[in-house]
SEPARO-699288 format. One record per residue (C-alpha): x, y, z. Coordinates in steps of 0.1 Angstrom, whole numbers, padded with zeros to 4 digits, always signed. Layout:
BEGIN
XYZ...
END
This chain:
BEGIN
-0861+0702+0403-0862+0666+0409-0835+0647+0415-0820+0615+0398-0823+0582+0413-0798+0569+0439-0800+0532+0422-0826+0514+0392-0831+0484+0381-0846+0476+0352-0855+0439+0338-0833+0421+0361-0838+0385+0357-0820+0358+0379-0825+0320+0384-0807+0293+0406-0825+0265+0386-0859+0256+0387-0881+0286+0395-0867+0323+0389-0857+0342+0418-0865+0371+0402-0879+0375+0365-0882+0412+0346-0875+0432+0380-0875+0468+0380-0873+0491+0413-0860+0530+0417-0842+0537+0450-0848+0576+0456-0825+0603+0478-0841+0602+0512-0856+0566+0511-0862+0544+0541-0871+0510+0526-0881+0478+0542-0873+0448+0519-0894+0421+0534-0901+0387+0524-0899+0349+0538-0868+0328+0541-0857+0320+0510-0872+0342+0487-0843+0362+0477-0840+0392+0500-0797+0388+0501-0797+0378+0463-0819+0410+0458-0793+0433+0478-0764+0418+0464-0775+0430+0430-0784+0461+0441-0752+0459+0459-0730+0453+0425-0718+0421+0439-0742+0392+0422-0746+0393+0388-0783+0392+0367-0786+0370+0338-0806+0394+0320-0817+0434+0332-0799+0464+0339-0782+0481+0371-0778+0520+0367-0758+0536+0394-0756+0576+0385-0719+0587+0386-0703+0597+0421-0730+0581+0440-0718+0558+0468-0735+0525+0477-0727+0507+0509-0735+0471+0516-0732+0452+0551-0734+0418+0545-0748+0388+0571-0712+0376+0564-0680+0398+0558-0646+0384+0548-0622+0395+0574-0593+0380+0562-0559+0397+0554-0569+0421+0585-0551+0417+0618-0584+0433+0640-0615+0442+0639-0606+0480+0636-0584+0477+0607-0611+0460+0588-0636+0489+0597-0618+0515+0587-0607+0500+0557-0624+0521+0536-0615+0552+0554-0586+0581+0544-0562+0576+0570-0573+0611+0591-0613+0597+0593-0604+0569+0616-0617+0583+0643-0649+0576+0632-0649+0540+0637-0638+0543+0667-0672+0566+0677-0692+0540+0659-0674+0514+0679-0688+0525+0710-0723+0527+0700-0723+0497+0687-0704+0480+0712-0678+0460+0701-0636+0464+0710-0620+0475+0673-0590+0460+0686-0605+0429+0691-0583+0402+0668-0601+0391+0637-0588+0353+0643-0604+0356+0680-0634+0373+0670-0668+0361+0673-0693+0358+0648-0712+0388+0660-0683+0407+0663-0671+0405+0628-0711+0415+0617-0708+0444+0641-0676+0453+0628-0691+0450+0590-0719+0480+0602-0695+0496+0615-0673+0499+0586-0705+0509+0565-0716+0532+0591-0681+0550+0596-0678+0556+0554-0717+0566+0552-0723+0561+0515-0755+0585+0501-0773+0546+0498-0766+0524+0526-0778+0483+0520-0781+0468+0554-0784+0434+0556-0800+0420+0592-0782+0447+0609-0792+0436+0641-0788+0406+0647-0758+0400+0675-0767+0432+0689-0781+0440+0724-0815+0461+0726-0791+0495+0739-0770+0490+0707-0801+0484+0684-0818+0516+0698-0785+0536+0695-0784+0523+0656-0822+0534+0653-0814+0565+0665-0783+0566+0637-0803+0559+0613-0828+0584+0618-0807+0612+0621-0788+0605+0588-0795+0621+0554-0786+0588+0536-0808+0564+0519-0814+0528+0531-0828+0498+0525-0831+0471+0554-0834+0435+0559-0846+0426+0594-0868+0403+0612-0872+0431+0643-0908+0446+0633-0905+0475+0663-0871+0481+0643-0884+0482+0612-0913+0502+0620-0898+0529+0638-0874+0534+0606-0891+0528+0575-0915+0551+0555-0918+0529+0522-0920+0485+0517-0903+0467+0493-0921+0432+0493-0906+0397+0478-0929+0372+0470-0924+0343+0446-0906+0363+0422-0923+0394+0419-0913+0428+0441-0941+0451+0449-0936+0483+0465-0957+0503+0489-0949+0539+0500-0959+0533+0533-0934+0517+0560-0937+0485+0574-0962+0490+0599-0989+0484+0575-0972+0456+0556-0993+0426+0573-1026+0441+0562-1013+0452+0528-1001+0416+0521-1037+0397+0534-1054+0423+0504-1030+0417+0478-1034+0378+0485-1067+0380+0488-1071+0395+0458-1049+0373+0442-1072+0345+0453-1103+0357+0441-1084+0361+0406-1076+0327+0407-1109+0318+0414-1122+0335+0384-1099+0314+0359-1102+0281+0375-1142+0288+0370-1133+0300+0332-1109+0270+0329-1137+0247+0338-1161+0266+0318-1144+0262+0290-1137+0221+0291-1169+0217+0295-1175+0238+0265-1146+0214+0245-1163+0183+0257-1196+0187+0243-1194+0210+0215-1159+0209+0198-1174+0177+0176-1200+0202+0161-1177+0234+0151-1141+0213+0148-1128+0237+0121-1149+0274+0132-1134+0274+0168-1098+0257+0174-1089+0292+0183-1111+0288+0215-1091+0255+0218-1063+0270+0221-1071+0299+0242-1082+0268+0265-1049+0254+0263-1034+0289+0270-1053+0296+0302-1043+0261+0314-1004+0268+0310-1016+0306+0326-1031+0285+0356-1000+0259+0359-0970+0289+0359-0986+0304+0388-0965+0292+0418-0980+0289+0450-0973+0309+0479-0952+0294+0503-0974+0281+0534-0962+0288+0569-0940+0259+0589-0962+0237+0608-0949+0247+0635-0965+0227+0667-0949+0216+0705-0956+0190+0721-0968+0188+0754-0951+0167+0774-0961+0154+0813-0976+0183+0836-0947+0199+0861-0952+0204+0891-0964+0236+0902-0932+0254+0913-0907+0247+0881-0876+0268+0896-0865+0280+0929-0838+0298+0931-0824+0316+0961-0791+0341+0972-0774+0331+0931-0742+0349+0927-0719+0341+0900-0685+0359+0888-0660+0353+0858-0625+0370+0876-0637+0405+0892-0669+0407+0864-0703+0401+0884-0725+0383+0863-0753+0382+0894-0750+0389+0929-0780+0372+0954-0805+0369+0936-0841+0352+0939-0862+0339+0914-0895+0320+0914-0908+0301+0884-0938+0288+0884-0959+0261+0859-0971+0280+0830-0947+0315+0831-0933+0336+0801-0899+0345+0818-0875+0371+0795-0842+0379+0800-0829+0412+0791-0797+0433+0789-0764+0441+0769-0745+0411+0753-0717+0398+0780-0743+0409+0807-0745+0370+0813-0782+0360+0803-0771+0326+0791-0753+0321+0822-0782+0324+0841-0807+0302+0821-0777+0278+0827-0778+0283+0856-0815+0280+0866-0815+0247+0849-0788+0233+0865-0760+0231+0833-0735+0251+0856-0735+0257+0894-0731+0291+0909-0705+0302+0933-0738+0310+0962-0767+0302+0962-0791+0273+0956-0816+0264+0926-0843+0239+0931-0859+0225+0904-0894+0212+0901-0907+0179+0893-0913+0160+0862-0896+0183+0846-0891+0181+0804-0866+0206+0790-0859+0214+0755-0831+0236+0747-0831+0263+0716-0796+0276+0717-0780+0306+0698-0754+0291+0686-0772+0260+0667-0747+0238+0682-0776+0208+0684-0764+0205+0645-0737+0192+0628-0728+0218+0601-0709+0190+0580-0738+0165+0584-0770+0165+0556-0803+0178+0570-0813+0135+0571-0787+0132+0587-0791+0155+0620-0826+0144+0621-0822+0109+0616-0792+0104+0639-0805+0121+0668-0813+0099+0698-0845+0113+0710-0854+0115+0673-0838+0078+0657-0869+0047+0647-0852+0013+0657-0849+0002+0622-0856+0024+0602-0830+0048+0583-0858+0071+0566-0880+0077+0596-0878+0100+0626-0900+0100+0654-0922+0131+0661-0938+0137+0690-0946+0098+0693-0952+0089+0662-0930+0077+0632-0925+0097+0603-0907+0102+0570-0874+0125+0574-0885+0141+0540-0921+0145+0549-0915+0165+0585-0886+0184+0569-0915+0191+0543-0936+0205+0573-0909+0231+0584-0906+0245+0542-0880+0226+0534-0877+0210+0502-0866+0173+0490-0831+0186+0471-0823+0199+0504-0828+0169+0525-0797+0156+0514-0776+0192+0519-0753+0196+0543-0763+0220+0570-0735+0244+0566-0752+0253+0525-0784+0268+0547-0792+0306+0554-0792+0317+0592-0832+0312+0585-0831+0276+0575-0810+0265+0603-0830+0282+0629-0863+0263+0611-0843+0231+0613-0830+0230+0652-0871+0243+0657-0879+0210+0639-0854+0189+0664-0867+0212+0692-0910+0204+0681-0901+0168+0677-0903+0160+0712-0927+0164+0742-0914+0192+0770-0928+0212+0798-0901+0236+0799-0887+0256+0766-0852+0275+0769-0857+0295+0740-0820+0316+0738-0822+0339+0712-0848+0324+0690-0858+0350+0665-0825+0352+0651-0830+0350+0611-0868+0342+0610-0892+0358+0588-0920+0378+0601-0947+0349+0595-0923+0324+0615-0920+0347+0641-0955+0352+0640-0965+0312+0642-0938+0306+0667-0955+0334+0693-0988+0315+0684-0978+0284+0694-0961+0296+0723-0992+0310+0736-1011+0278+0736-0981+0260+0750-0992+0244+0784-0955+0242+0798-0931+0272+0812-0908+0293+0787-0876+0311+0799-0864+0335+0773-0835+0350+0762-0837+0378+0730-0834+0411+0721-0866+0413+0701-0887+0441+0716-0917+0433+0694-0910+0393+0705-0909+0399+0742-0939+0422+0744-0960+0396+0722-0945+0367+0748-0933+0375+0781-0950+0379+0814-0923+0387+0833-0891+0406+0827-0859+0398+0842-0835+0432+0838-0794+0424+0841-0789+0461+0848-0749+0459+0857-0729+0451+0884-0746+0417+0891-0777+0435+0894-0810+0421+0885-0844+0431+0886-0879+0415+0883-0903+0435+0860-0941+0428+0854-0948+0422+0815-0923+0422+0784-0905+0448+0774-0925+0480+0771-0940+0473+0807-0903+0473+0818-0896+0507+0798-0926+0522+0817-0919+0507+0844-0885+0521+0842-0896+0557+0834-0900+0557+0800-0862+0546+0797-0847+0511+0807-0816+0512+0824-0781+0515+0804-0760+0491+0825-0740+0506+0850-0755+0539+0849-0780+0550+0873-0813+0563+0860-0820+0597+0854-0848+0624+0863-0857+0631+0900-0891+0613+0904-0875+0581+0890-0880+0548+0909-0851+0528+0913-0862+0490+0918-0841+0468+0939-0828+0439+0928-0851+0406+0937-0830+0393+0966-0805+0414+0972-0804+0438+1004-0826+0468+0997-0814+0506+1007-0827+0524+1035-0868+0533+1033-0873+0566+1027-0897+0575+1060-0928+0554+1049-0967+0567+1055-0981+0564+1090-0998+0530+1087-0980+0511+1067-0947+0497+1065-0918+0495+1039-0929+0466+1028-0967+0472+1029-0957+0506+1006-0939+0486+0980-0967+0467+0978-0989+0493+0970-0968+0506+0945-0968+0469+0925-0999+0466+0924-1014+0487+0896-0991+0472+0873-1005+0438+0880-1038+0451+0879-1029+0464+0844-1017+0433+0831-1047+0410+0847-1070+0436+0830-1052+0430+0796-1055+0392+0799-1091+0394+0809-1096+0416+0776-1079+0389+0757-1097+0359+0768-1129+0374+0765-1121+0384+0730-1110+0351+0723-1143+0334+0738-1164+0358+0719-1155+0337+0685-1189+0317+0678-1170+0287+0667-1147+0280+0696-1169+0259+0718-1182+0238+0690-1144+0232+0667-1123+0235+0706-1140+0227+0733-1109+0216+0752-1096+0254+0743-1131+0269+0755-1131+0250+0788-1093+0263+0795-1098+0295+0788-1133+0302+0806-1110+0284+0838-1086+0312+0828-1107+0341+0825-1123+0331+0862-1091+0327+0875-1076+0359+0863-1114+0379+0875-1105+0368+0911-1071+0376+0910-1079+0413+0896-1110+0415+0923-1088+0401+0952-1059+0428+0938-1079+0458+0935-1095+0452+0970-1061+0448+0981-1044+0479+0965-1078+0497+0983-1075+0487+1018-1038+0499+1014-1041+0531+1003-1067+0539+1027-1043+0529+1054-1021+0551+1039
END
């Protein structure tokens, strides 16, 4: 027998002015479901979950919750107030003998419930809003960027929550590995209209290039009818002025057909600068220790950064990855230890907590009254990358439109204000990008353009996130904070570091598991005693040996994508400056994987 829907909606129409956000919307949420809702910036994901939610209001459509069903929403923002602490917010909702289960949802998640609400961070009031969801476990849960503020240990701890419980969600989140390790259907937003796909979101790119595509052709097919037909109105209405004014009007009809179609929204135009070439060596650093009290945040450590590296920085929140970065570039000293920094350097900052923009300030405003950006003269012009330029037509170029070029910055979504401080970032030339959480609140196609750009970007990126998908597609190296100011260098983004690690990376604090587990050493600091090495080679020689297939691995996996890339027939002849750089990077990386492999061989046959 089946069973009745968790949730439907049926005809639900909503506008904010101008275009609809949504207009005759219907959509069943079943027992069991796993839904992505995807959809850009701005198209009305939140709005959608809110009415789904209860909370917003349609003008016009129906919301049919059957009786005794529970619906949960966690929110990007929760009102805290009238609670003392973070706990008694959680368990809120709770009978008075189920508190304990905020307290086990509290660990998972990480965050103190008796944290005070008016002390409380920002991303300690969202965790304490999944929390609360989480510890009342409603049959439909609506989970709004649940992961955003949390570590990669508390993220996999939710995914393994949420794949464990018999309730339905629905979920909002820019973390594709997320999403598709937890979905098994796709709710898709796009100018109005929600389409769904019982797949999960791993297929969802493809899926959307077809239906576009599609949509394109059809298109096609009426502009060619439109014209068609006014030609047709042109030279033969004179003749038959009475017999066909109902093929008038049909023209007129597929012309107001044509002009309601709104256009998809394009991508940001996203592009960096290149500013002067560093030197070779961009950091040094050598023997850095830093505490806060008795907490470690790194204990002599070395790090070498050099012109052109994808450096990511990984562990729990608190662990002190923004301390470092600081660090490295000089914003705060350590307590031992010494960090050279290259020459010619040019460093832009991304920081997570948007605090390059004024929140009271209008979007002119903060673009228009920033020094690096400010035209002597000119009130309406900002100057990018070297040239001058309307406010309103860059603000254009990062999807923003002219109504909102007069709002204040505080009136924008977590989205818009990370596209806006990328618009203050992109507006000047750098060779070094300190890119601290980034990802935070970007769509998909965002994410996807910013890991674009960053792989033609000439300069060095260090990288703080905990985007699994995002490293992997960026990083070339992996810094771990593994506790106790320990720190290790890994080879490759994330999954290289989970293989690296065994298959599991490192809780803090707790050593790894399993009796064949490696246990690196962190870069710097003293190792441990050599276990009794091979006759022929020393300690050092035998570590060796043991790095080297994982730089052989990822050598061979840049060689496969350079080739791949010169393959395309039109690359010499539309970039030749792109061809030349990456034949002089596909020789380069041929002779380091030839000098490597003859390396690793004259090793192990010592050995």
């Amino acid at each position: 027998m089946a069973r009745a829907p968790l949730l439907q909606l049926s005809g639900i129409s909503l506008t904010f002015g101008g275009n609809p956000v949504f207009d005759d919307l219907s959509l069943v949420v079943q027992p069991g479901d796993r839904v992505a809702l995807v959809g850009r910036n701005g198209s009305g994901k939140s709005t959608l979950m809110k009415v789904m939610a209860g909370l917003s209001e349609a003008d016009r459509g129906d919301r049919v919750v059957p009786p005794g069903v529970t619906v949960g929403y966690m929110e990007q923002d929760p009102d805290l107030s009238g609670f003392a602490t973070l706990g008694d917010f959680a368990a809120s909702g709770l009978p008075a003998d189920e508190g304990y289960r905020v307290a086990m949802v509290a660990e998972g998640l990480k965050f103190n419930p008796d944290t005070p609400v008016a002390t409380a961070s920002g991303g300690e009031c969202r965790r304490a809003a999944l929390a609360k969801l989480l510890a009342e476990a409603p049959e439909l849960m609506l989970l709004d960027e649940p992961t955003n503020h949390l570590d990669i240990q508390a993220i996999e701890w939710l995914e393994a929550e949420l794949k464990s419980t018999r309730a339905a969600y629905v979920l909002i989140s820019h973390d594709r590995a997320f999403l598709r390790a937890l979905t098994k259907a796709t709710l898709w937003i796009d100018r109005g209209q929600v389409r769904r796909r019982e797949s999960g979101f791993d297929g969802f790119e493809d899926w959307r290039e077809t239906v576009w595509a599609e949509e394109d052709e059809a298109r096609h097919k009426l502009d060619r009818k439109i014209k068609a037909e006014a030609k047709w109105a042109v030279e033969g209405i004179s003749a038959r002025r009475k017999r066909n004014q109902g093929r008038v009007r049909a023209l007129a009809e597929l012309r107001a057909e044509r002009s309601s179609q709104i256009r998809r929204q394009g991508t940001a135009a996203l592009e960096i600068e290149n500013g002067p070439v560093s030197g070779k060596k961009v950091i040094a650093a050598t023997g850095l220790t830093k505490s806060f009290g008795d907490k470690p945040i790194i204990r002599d450590f070395d790090l070498r950064v050099l012109r052109g590296d994808r450096v990511a920085f990984v562990g729990p929140n608190g662990a002190g990855k923004t301390t470092i970065l600081k660090m490295l570039t000089g914003q705060i000293a350590p307590d031992a230890g010494d960090v050279v920094l290259g020459t010619n350097l040019e460093i832009a900052v991304f920081d997570q907590t948007r605090a390059q923009l004024d929140p009271k300030a209008t979007l002119w405003d903060n673009l228009t009254g920033d020094p690096l950006m400010a035209v002597s003269g000119a009130s309406d012009q900002v100057m990018v990358r070297g040239n001058p330029k309307h406010v309103v037509a860059y603000l254009k170029d990062f999807l923003f439109d002219e109504r909102q070029a007069r709002a204040p910055v505080y009136s924008l979504s977590g989205g818009e204000k990370a596209r806006l401080l990328l618009a203050k970032l992109m507006a000047r030339p750098s060779n070094l990008l300190i890119l601290d959480e980034p990802t935070n609140d970007l769509d998909v196609e965002t994410l996807d353009l910013m890991q674009d750009i960053l792989g033609d970007y000439d300069g060095t990126v260090l990288l703080v996130s905990h985007d699994r998908d995002f490293i992997d597609r960026v990083a070339t190296t992996t810094v771990a904070l593994e506790g106790q100011g320990r720190a290790v260098v890994y080879a490759g983004g994330w999954s290289d570091y989970a293989s690296q690690r065994g298959g599991t990376p490192v809780v803090p604090d707790t050593p790894a598991a399993g009796p064949n587990r490696a246990k690196p050493v962190a870069v710097g600091a003293k190792a441990p005693a050599p276990a009794p090495a091979d006759k022929g080679l020393t300690f050092a020689e035998r570590k060796r040996m043991n790095d080297l297939p994982a730089l052989i691995d990822r050598l061979e996996a840049e060689i496969g994508k350079l080739s791949e890339l010169l393959e395309s027939p039109d690359l010499f002849s539309k970039e030749p400056v792109k061809f030349r750089k990456a034949s002089e990077m596909l020789a380069e990386r041929q002779t380091q994987l030839a000098a490597a492999e003859d390396e690793w061989l004259q090793l192990a046959d010592r050995a």
